[in-house]
N, CA, C and O atoms as a GROMACS GRO file, in nm:
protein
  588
    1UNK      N    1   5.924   5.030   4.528
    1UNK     CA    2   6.059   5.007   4.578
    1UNK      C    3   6.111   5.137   4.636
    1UNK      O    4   6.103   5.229   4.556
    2UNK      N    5   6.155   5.165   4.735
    2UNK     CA    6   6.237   5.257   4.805
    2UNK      C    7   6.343   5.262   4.728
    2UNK      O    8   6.403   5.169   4.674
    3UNK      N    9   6.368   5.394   4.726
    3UNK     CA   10   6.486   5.465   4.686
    3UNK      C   11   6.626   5.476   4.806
    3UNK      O   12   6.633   5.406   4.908
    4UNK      N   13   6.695   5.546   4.777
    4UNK     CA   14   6.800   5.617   4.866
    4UNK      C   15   6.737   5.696   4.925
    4UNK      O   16   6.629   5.744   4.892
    5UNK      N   17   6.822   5.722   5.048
    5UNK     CA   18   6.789   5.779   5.171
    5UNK      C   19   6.774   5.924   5.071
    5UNK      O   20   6.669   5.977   5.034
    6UNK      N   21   6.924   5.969   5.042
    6UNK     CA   22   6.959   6.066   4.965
    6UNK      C   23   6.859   6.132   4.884
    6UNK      O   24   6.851   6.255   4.878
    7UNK      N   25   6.776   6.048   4.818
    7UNK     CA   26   6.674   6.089   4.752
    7UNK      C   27   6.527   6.126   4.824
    7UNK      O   28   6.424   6.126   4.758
    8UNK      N   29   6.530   6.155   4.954
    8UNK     CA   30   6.423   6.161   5.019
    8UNK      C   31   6.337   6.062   5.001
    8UNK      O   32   6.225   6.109   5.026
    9UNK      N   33   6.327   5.924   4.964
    9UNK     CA   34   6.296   5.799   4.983
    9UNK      C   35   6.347   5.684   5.069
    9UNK      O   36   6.458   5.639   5.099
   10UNK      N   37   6.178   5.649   5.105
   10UNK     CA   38   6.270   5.510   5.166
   10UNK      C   39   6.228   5.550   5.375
   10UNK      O   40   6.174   5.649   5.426
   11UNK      N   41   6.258   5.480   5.411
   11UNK     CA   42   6.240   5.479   5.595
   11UNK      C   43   6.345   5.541   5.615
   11UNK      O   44   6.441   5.527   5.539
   12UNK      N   45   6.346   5.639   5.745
   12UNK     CA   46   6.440   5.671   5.786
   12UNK      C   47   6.504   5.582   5.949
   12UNK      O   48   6.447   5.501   6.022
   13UNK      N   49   6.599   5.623   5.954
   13UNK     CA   50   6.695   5.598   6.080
   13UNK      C   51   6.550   5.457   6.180
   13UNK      O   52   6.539   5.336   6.202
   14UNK      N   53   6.463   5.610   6.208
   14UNK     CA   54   6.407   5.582   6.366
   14UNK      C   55   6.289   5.487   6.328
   14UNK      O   56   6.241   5.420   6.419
   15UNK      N   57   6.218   5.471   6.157
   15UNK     CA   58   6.147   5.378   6.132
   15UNK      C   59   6.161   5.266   6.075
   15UNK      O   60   6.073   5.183   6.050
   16UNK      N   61   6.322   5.260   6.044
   16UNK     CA   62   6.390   5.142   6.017
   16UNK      C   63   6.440   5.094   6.170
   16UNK      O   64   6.502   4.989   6.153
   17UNK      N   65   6.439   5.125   6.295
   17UNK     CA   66   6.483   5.094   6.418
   17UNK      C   67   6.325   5.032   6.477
   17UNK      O   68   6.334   4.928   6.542
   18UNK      N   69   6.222   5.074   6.464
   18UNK     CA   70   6.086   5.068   6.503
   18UNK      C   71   6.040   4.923   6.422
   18UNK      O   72   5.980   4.834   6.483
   19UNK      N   73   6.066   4.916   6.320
   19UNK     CA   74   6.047   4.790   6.232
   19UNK      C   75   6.128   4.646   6.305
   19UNK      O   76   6.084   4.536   6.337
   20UNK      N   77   6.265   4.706   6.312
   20UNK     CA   78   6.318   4.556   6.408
   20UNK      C   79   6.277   4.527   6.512
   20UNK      O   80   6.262   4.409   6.542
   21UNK      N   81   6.244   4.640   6.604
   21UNK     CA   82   6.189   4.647   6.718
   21UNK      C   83   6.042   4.573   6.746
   21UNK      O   84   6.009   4.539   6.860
   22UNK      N   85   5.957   4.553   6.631
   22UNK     CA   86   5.883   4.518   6.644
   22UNK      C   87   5.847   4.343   6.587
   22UNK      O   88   5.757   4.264   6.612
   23UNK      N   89   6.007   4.338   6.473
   23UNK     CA   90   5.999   4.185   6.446
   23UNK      C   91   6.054   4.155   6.621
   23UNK      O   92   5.970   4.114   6.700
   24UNK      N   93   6.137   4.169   6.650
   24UNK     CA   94   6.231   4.103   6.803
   24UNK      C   95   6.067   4.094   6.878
   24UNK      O   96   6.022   3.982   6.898
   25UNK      N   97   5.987   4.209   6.914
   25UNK     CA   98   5.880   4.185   6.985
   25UNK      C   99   5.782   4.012   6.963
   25UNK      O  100   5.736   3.927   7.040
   26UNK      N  101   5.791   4.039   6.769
   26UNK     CA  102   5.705   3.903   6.744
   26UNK      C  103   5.834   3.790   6.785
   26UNK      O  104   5.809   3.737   6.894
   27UNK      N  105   5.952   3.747   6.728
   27UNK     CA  106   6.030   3.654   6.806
   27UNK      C  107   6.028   3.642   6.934
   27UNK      O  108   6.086   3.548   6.986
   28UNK      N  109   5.962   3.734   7.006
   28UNK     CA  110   6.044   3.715   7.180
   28UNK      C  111   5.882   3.596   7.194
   28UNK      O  112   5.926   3.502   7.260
   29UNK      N  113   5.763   3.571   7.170
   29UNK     CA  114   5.705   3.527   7.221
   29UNK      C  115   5.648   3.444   7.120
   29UNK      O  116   5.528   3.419   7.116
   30UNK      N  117   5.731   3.401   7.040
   30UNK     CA  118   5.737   3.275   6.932
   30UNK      C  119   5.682   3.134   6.995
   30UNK      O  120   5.737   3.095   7.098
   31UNK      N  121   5.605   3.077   6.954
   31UNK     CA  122   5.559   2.952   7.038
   31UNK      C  123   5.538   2.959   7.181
   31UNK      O  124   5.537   2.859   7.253
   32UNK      N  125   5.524   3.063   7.215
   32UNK     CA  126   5.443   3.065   7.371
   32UNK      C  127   5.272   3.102   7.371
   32UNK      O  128   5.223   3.178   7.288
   33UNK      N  129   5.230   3.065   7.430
   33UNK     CA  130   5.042   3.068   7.443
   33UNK      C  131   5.027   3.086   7.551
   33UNK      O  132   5.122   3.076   7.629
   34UNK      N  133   4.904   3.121   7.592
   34UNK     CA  134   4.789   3.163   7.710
   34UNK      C  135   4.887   3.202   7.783
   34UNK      O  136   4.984   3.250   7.725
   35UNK      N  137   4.887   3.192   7.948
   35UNK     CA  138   4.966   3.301   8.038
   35UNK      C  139   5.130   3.307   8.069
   35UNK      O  140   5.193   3.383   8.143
   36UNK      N  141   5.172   3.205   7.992
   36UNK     CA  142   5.334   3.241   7.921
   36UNK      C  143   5.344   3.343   7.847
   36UNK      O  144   5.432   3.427   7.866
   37UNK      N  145   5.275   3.350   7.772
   37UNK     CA  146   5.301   3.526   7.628
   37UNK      C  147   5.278   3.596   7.713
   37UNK      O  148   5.354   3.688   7.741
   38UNK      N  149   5.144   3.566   7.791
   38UNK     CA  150   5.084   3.744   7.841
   38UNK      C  151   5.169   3.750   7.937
   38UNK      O  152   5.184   3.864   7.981
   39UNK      N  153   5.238   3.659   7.992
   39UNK     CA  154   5.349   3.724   8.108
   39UNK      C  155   5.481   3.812   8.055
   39UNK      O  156   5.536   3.909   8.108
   40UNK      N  157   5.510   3.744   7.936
   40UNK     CA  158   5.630   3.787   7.891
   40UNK      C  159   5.611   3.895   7.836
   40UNK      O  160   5.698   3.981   7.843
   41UNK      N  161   5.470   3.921   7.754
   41UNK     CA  162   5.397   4.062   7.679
   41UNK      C  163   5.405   4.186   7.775
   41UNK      O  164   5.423   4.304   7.746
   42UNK      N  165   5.385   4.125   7.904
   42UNK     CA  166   5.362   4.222   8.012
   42UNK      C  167   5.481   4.310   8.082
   42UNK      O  168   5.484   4.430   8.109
   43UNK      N  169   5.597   4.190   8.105
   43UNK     CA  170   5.666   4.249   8.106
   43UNK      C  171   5.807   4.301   8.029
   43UNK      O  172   5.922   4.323   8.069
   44UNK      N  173   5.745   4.308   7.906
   44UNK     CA  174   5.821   4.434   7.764
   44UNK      C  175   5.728   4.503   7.824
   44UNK      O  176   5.765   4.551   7.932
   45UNK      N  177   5.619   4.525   7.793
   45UNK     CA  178   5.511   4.674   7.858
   45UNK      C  179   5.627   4.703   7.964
   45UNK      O  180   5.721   4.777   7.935
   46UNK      N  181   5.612   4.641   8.088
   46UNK     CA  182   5.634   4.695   8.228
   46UNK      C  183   5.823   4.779   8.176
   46UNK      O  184   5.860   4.890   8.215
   47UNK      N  185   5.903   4.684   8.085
   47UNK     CA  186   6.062   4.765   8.103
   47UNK      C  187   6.044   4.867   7.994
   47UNK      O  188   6.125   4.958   7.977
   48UNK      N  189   5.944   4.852   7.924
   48UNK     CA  190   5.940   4.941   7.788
   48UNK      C  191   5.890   5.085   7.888
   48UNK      O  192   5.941   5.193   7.858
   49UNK      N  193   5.813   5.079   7.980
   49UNK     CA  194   5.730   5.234   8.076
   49UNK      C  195   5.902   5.242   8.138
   49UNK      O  196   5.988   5.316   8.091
   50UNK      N  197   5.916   5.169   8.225
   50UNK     CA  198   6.048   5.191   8.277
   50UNK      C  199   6.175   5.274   8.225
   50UNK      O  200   6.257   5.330   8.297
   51UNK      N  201   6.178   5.270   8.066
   51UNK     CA  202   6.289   5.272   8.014
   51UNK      C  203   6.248   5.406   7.946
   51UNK      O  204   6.292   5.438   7.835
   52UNK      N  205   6.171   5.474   8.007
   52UNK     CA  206   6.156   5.614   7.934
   52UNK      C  207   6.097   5.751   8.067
   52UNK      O  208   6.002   5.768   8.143
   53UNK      N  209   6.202   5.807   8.035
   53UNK     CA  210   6.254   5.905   8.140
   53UNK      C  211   6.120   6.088   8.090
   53UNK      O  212   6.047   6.104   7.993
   54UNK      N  213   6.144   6.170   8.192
   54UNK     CA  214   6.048   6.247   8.159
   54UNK      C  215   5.942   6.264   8.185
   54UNK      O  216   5.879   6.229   8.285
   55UNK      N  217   5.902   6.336   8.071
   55UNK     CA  218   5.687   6.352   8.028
   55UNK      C  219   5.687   6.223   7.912
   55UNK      O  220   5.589   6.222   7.836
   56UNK      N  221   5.759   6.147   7.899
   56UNK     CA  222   5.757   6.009   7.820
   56UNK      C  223   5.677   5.906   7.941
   56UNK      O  224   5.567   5.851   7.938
   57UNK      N  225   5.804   5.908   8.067
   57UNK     CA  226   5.767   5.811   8.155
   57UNK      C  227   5.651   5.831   8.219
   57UNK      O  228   5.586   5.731   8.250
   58UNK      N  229   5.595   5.979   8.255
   58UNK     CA  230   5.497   6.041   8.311
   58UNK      C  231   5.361   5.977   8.244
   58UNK      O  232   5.276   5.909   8.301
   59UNK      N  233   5.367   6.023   8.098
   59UNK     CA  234   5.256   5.980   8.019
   59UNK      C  235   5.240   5.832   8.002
   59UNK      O  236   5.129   5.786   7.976
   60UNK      N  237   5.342   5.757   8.016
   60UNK     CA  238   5.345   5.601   8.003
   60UNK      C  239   5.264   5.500   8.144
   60UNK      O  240   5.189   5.402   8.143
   61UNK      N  241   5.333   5.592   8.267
   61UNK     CA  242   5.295   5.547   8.364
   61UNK      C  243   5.118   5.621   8.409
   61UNK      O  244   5.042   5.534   8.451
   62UNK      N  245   5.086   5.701   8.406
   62UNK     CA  246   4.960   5.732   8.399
   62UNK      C  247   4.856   5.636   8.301
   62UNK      O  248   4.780   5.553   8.351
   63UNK      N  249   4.865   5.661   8.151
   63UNK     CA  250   4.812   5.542   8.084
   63UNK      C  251   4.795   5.382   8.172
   63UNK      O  252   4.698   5.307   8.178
   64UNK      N  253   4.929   5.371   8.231
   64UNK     CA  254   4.965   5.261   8.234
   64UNK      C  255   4.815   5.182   8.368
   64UNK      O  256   4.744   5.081   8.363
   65UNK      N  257   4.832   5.303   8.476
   65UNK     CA  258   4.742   5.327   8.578
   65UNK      C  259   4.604   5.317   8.526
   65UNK      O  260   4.542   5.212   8.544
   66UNK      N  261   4.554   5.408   8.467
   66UNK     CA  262   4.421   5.437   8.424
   66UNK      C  263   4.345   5.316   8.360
   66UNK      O  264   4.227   5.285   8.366
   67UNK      N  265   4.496   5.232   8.267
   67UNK     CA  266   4.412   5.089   8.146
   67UNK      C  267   4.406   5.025   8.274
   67UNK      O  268   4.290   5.005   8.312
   68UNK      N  269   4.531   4.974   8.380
   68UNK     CA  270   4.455   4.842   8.505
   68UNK      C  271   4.344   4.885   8.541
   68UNK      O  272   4.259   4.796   8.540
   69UNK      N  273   4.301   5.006   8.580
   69UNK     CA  274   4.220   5.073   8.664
   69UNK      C  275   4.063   5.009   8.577
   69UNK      O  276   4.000   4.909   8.610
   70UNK      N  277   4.028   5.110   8.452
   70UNK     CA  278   3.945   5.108   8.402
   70UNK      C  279   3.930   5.001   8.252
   70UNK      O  280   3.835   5.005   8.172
   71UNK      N  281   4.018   4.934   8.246
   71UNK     CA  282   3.980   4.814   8.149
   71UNK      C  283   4.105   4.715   8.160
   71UNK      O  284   4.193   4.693   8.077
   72UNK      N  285   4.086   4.667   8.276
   72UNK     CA  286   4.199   4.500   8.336
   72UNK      C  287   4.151   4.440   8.214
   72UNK      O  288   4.253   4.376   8.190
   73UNK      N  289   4.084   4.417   8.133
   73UNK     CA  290   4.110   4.324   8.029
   73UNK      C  291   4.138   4.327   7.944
   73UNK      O  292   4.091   4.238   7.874
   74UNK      N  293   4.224   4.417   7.883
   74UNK     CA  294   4.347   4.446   7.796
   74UNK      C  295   4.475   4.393   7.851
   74UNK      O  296   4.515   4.403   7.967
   75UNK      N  297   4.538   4.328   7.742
   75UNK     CA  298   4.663   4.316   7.821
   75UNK      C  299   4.753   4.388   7.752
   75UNK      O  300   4.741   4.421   7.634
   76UNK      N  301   4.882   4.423   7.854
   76UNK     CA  302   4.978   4.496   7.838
   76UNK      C  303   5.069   4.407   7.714
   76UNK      O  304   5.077   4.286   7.693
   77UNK      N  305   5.120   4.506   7.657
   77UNK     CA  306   5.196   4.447   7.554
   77UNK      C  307   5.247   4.583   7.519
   77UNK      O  308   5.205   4.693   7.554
   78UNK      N  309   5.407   4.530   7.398
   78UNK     CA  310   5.456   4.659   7.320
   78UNK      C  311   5.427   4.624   7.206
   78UNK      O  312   5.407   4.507   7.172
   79UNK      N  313   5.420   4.757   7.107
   79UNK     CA  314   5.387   4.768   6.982
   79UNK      C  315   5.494   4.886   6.960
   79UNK      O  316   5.511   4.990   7.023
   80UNK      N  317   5.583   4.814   6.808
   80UNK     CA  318   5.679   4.869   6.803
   80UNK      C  319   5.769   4.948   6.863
   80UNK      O  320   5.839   5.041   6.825
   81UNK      N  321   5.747   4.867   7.011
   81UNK     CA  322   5.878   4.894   7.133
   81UNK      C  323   5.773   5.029   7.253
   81UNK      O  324   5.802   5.069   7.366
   82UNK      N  325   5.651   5.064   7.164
   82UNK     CA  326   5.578   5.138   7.220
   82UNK      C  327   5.487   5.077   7.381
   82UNK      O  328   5.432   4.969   7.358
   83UNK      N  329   5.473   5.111   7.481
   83UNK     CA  330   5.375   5.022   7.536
   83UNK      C  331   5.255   5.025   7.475
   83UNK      O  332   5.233   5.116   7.394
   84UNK      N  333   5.144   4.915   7.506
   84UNK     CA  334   5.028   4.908   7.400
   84UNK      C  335   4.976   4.810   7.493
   84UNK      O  336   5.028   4.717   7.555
   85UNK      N  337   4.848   4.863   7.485
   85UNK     CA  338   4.763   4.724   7.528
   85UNK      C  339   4.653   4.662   7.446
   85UNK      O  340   4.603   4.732   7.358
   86UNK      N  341   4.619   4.564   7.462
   86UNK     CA  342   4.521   4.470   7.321
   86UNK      C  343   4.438   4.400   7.351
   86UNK      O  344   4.495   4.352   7.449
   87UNK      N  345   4.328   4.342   7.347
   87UNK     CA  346   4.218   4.331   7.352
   87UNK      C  347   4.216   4.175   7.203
   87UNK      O  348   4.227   4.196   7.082
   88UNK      N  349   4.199   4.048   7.266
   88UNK     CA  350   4.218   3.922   7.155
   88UNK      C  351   4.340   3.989   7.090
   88UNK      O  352   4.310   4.009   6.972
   89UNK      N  353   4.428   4.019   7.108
   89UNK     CA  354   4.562   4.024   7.034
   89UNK      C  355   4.586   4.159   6.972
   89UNK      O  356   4.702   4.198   6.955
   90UNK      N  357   4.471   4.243   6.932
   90UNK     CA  358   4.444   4.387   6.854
   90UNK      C  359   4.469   4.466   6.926
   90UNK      O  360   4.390   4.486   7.019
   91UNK      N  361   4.601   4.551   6.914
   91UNK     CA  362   4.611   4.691   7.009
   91UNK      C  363   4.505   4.787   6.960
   91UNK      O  364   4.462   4.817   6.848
   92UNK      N  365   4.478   4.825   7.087
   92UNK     CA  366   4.353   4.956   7.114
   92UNK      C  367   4.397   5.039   7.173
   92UNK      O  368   4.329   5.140   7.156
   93UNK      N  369   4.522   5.066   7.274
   93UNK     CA  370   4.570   5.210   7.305
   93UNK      C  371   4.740   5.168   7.294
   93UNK      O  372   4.783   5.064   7.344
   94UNK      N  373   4.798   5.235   7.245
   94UNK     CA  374   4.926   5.259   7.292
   94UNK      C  375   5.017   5.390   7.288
   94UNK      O  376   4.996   5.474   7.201
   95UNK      N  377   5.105   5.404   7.371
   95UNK     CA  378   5.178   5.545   7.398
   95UNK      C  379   5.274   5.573   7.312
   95UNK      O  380   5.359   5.484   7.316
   96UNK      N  381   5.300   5.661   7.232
   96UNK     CA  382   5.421   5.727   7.173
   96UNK      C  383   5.507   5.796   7.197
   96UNK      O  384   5.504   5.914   7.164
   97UNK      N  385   5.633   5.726   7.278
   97UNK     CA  386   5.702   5.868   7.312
   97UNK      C  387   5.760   5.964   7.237
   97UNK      O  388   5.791   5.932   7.122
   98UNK      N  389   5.794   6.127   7.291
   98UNK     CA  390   5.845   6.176   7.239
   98UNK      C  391   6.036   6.115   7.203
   98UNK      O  392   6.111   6.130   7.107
   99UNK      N  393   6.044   6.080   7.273
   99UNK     CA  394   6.202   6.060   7.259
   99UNK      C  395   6.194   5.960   7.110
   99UNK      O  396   6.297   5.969   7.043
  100UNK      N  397   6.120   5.897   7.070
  100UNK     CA  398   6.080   5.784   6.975
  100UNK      C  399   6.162   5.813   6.872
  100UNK      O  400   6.251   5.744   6.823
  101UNK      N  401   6.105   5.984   6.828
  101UNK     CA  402   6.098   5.975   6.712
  101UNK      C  403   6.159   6.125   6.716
  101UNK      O  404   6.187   6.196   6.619
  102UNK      N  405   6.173   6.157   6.859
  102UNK     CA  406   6.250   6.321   6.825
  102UNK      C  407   6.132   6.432   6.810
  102UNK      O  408   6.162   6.542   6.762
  103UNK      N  409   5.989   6.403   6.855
  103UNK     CA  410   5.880   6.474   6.815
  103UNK      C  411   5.902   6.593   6.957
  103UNK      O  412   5.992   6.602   7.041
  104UNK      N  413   5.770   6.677   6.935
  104UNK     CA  414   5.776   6.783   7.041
  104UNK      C  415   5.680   6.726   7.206
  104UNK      O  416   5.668   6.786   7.313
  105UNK      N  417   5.629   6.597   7.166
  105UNK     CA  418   5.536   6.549   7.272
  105UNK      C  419   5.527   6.457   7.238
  105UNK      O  420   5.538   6.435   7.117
  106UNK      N  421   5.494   6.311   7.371
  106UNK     CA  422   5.461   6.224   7.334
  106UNK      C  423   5.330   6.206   7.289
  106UNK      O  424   5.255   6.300   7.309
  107UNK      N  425   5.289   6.115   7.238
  107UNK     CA  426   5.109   6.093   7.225
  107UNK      C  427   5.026   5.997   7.292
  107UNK      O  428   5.101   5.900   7.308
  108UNK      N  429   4.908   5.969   7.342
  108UNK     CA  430   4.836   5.879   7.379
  108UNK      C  431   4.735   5.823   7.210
  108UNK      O  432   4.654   5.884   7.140
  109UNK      N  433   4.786   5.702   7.204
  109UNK     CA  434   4.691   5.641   7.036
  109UNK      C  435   4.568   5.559   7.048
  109UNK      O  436   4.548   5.482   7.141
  110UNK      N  437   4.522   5.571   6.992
  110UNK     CA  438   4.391   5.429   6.960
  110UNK      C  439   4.444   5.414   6.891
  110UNK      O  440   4.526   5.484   6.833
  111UNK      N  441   4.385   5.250   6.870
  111UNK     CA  442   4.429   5.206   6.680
  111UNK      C  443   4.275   5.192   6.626
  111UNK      O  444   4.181   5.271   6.623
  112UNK      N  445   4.289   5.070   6.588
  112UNK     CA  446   4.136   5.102   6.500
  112UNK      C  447   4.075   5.025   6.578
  112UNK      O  448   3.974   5.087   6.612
  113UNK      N  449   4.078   4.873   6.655
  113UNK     CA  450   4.018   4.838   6.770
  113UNK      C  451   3.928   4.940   6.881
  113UNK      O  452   3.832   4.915   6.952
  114UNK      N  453   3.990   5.038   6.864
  114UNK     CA  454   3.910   5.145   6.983
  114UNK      C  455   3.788   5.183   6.909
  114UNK      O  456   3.782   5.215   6.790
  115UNK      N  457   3.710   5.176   6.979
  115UNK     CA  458   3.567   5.216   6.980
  115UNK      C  459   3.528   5.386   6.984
  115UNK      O  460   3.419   5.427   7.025
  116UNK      N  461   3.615   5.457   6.944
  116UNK     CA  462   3.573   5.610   6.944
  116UNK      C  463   3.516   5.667   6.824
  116UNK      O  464   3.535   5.786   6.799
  117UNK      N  465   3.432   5.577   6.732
  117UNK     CA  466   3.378   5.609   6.619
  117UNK      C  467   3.297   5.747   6.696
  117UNK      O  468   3.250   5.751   6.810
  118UNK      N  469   3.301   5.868   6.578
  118UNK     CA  470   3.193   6.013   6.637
  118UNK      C  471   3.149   6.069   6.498
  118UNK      O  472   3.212   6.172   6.473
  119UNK      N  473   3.061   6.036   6.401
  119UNK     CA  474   3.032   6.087   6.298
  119UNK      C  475   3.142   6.036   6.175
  119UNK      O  476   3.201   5.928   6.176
  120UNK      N  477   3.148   6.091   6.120
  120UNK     CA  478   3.230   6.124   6.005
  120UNK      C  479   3.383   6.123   6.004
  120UNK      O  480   3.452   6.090   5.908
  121UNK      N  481   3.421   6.156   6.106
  121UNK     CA  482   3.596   6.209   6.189
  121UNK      C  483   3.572   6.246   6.324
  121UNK      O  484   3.497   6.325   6.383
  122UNK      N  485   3.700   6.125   6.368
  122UNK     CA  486   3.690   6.167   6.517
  122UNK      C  487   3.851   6.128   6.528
  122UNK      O  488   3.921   6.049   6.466
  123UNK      N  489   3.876   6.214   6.630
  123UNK     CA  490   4.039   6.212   6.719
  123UNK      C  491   4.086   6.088   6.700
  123UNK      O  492   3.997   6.012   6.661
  124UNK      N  493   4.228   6.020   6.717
  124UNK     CA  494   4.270   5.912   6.772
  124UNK      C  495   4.377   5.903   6.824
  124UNK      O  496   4.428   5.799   6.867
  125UNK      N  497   4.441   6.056   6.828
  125UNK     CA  498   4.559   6.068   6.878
  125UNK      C  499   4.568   6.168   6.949
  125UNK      O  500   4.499   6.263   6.911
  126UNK      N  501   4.647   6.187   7.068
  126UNK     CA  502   4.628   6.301   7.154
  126UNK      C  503   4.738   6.324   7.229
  126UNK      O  504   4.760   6.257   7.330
  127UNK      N  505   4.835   6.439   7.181
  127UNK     CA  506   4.937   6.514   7.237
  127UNK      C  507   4.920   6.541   7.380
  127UNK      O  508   4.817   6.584   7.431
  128UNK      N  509   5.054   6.508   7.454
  128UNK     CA  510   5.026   6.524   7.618
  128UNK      C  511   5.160   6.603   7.650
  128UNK      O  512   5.274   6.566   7.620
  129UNK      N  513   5.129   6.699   7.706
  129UNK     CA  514   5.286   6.799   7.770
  129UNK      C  515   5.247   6.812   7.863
  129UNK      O  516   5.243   6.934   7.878
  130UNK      N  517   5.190   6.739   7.994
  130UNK     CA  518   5.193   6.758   8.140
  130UNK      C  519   5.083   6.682   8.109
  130UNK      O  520   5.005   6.675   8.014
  131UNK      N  521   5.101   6.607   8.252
  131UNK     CA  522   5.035   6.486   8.304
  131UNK      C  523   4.992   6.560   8.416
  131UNK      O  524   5.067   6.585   8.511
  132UNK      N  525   4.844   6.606   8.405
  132UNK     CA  526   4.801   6.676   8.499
  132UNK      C  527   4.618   6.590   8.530
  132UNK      O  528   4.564   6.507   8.457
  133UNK      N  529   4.555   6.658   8.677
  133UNK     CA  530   4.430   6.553   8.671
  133UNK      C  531   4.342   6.559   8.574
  133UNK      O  532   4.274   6.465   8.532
  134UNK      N  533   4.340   6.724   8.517
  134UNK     CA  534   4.184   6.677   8.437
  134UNK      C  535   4.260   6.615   8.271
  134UNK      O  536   4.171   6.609   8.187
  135UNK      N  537   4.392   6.572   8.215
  135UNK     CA  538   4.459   6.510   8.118
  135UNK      C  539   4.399   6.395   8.160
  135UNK      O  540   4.314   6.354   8.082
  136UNK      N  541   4.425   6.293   8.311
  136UNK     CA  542   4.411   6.185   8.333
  136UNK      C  543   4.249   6.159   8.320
  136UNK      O  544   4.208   6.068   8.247
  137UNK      N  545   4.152   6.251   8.401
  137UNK     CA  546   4.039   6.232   8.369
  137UNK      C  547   4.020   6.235   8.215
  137UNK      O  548   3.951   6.140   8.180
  138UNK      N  549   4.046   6.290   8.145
  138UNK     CA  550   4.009   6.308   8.007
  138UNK      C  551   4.120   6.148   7.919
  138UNK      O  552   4.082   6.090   7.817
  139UNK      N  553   4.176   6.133   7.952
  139UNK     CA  554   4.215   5.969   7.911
  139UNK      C  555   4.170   5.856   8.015
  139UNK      O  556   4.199   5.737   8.004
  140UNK      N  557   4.106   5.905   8.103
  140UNK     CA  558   4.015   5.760   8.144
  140UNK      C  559   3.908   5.776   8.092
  140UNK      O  560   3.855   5.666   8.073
  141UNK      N  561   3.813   5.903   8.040
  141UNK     CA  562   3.662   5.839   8.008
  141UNK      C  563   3.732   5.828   7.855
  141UNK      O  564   3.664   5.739   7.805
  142UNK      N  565   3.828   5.868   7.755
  142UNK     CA  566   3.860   5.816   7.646
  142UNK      C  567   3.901   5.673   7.659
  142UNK      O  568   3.894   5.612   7.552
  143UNK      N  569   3.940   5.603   7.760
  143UNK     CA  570   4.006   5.416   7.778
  143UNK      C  571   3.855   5.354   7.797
  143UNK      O  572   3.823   5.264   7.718
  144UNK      N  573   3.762   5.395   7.894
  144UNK     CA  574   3.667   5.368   7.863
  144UNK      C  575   3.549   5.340   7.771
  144UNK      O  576   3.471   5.246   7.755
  145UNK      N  577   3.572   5.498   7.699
  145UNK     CA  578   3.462   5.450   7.576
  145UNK      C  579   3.538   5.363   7.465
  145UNK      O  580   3.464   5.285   7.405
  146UNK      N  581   3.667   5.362   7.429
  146UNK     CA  582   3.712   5.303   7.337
  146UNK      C  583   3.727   5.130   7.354
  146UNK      O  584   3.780   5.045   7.283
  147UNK      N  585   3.636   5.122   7.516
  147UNK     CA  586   3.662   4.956   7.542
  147UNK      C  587   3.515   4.933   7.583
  147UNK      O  588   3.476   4.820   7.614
   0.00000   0.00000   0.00000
């Protein structure tokens, strides 16, 4: 059981905001199937990139480029208001902005769907402060191997 805030227990502010955000995501496409959801999935992705200004929007819209580019068969979707794309319903990449959560950078994620198994421990998250070419090259052969 969670405590009080007060007590350093419990969710704060921005992961009690991320939690609704992500029931409204499951309501918005309640009883819709095949290319009704993925239209409507697509476009939360498309206003969720839109709605973030910066090296947020920078990193959102690059991702955004690179998944049509190198794996069209993911579809766009948000995950906890995040853009995300998924593969049979399982997100495999999605973006974190910095503004999210108040962090110093946004991130590019796998979840566990991604295929970047490397030994023992391998990366799954990767800090971006400029959206530059060899960043983009280095998150397209990562969208690749993880699909």
């Amino acid at each position: 059981m969670a405590g009080k805030k007060s007590e350093g227990v419990g969710f704060s502010d921005e992961e009690k905001a991320a939690m609704k955000q992500r029931a409204d995501e499951l309501r918005s496409t309640k009883g819709l199937k095949g290319a009704a959801k993925l239209a409507r999935e697509l476009e939360a992705c498309v206003d969720a990139i839109e709605g973030l200004d910066g090296i947020d929007g920078e990193v959102a819209r690059m991702v955004h480029r690179v998944v049509s580019e190198e794996a069209p068969h993911l579809d766009p979707k948000t995950f906890y208001g995040f853009p995300a794309y998924a593969s049979d319903g399982k997100v495999v990449i999605f973006v974190q902005p910095k503004s999210k959560f108040d962090t110093r950078y946004p991130t590019v994620n796998f979840d566990e769907a991604a295929t970047l198994d490397d030994g023992d421990m391998w990366a799954t998250s990767f800090a971006v402060v400029n959206v530059t070419s060899d960043v983009e090259k280095r998150v397209r052969a990562l969208v690749k191997r993880a699909v």
